[in-house]
Steps between C-alpha positions, in 0.01 A plus 500: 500500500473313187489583122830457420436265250798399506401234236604714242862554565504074520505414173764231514274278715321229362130597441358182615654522836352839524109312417620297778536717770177714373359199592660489812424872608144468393441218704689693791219818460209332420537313885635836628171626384235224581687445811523872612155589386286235654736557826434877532167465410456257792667778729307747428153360548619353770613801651181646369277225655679516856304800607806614649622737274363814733727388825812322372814734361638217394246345284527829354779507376511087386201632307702782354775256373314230348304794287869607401574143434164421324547819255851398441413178393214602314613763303863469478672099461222453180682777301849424675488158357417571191875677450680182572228269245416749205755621242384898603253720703177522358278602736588938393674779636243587814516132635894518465507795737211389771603134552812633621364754694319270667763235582649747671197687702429138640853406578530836708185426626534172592890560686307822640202310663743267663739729627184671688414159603804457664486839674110418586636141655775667718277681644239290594770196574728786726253739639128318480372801733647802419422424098166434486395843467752555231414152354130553349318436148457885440902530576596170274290632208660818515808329467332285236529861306807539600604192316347537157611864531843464514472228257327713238819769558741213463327316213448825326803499273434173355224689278791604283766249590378238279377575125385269198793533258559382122841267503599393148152458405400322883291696736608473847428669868813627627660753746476829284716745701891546439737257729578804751130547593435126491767429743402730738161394467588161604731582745217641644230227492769309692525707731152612585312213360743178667810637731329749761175292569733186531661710730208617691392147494802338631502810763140420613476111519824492681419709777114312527650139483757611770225632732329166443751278587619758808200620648267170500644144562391306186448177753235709699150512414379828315208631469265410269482898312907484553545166317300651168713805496786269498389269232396837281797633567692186338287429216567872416878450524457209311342729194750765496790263540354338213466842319873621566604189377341385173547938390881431592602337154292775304683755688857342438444444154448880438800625722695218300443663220583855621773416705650165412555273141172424355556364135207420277475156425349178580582482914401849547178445333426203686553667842316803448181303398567330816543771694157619380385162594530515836415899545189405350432171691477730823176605428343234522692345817342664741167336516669182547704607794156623617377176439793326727533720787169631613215292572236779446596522120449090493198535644411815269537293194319215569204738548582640195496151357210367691294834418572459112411115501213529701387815268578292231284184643187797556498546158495140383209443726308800316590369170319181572244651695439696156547189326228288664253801508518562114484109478173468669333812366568336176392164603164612647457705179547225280258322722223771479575551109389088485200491715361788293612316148326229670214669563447631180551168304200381713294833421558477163443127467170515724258606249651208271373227751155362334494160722617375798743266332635759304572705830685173685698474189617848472610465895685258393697675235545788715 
């Protein structure tokens, strides 16, 4: 993906422009991170809080793609942004190899999840009857496996693709393997990782929007059960539109460089930063759309919200409670600790007293 560090072979660019845009690209990932973290995180307990996890394939596999997403961001556009703001890699040899990795295990995870999401949609869009005993939980978690599977064999190679390497006294991550291998390699990703599922994808949504447009009169009244598979079914076009296109730069800017003129200098540099940009801006996309489209997700955040604030509120109330109990155990003490001073002044004064006088005038100066 990245580690190029292309940087290096820039030398007649001014430095300070170069501050400037690490500036700009650290600004870029630190929102790709908040954003996509906090978003994900909302998915998933929502998802988690639903109680529907045990009956709905597709909440299945919208949970399956936001833990893609949420390990993606999480583990991967930290160290990723680091090789566009630090002078070289310092994070060692073993992190070189498994970030990569696992950009790539979630981006074939994430392009696998919606491609069965698409054939899971079909089917329940096209054939509501004759799918649902093909459409179940135990069925979408086996193709769950499926998924990570064939993104472990896929993701595989990238062990040994990248490798921390010593460049005129700079430590880097870069691709490791010979230009023959690397091409292939690439070639490959494209292939399996972007151009068949996009494929599949286009295949799939095609035919289901064309049955919904041919089949039922959009004017008509639908069902209640038929109108939620129809708003599901275009919030999940929505996300893997969205995914084919913001991976489409990334994509172009590799077979540009295999296939086409792909000089190293300022423009290049720019545009393959970008095209990270918006690879990595997917990931956290997708709660949003969630967000716009279906009102259970709305409503599955405010609970969220609602739950945290009001858990938040509990524990103010038992801080005070605390509060005012410690206050007045201390305030009754301090009473108790002055009756009995009291009471000892006047014990130890009593055998003093010789005359009445002398008593009302020690009453009086107690």
């Amino acid at each position: 993906m990245s580690g190029f560090n292309i940087k290096m072979d820039l030398s007649s660019v001014n430095s300070s422009s170069w501050r400037a845009e690490s500036v700009v690209v650290s600004l870029g990932f630190s929102v790709i991170f908040l954003v996509g973290t906090v978003g994900n995180s909302l998915v998933l307990a929502v998802l988690f809080r639903n109680g529907q996890m045990n009956t709905k394939t597709t909440n299945l596999f919208i949970l399956n793609l936001g833990v893609a997403d949420l390990c993606f961001i999480v583990f991967c556009v930290p160290f990723q942004a680091t090789i566009y703001t630090l002078d070289e890699w310092v994070f060692g040899p073993v992190v070189c190899k498994v970030v990569h990795f696992i950009i790539f295990l979630t981006m074939y995870a994430s392009i696998f999840t919606l491609t069965a999401v698409s054939l899971d949609r079909y089917l329940a869009i096209c054939y509501p009857l004759r799918s649902r005993e093909m459409r179940t939980p135990k069925n979408a978690l086996s193709s769950i496996c499926l998924v990570w599977a064939l993104s472990l064999v896929f993701s595989g190679p990238y062990l040994s693709y990248y490798s921390q390497m010593d460049l005129v006294g700079t430590v880097v991550c870069i691709p490791a393997w010979e230009s023959k291998p690397r091409f292939i390699m690439d070639v490959c990703t494209f292939i399996f990782g972007y151009l068949i599922p996009v494929l599949v994808l286009s295949l799939t949504y095609a035919r289901t929007i064309r049955y919904l447009w041919t089949s039922v009169d959009p004017v008509k009244d639908m069902s209640e059960s038929r109108r939620a598979r129809h708003k599901v079914t275009k919030m999940i076009i929505i996300v893997a539109a969205l995914f084919c296109l913001c991976w489409l730069p990334h994509h172009l800017v590799i077979l540009c460089m295999w296939f086409g003129r792909f000089p190293l200098n300022h423009t290049t540099y720019i545009l393959r930063i970008l095209s990270h940009l918006v690879a990595y801006t997917n990931s956290c996309l997708n709660p949003i759309v969630y967000a716009l489209v279906s009102k259970h997700f709305r409503k599955g955040f405010r609970k969220v919200f609602s739950c945290a604030l009001r858990r938040r509120e509990v524990n103010k109330v038992h801080i005070i409670q605390a509060v005012n109990t410690v206050s007045s155990v201390e305030t009754k003490s301090q009473l108790n600790i002055m009756n009995y001073n009291q009471r000892l002044s006047l014990s130890e004064l009593r055998p003093l007293v010789q005359s009445p006088r002398q008593a009302s005038v020690l009453s009086l100066v107690i």
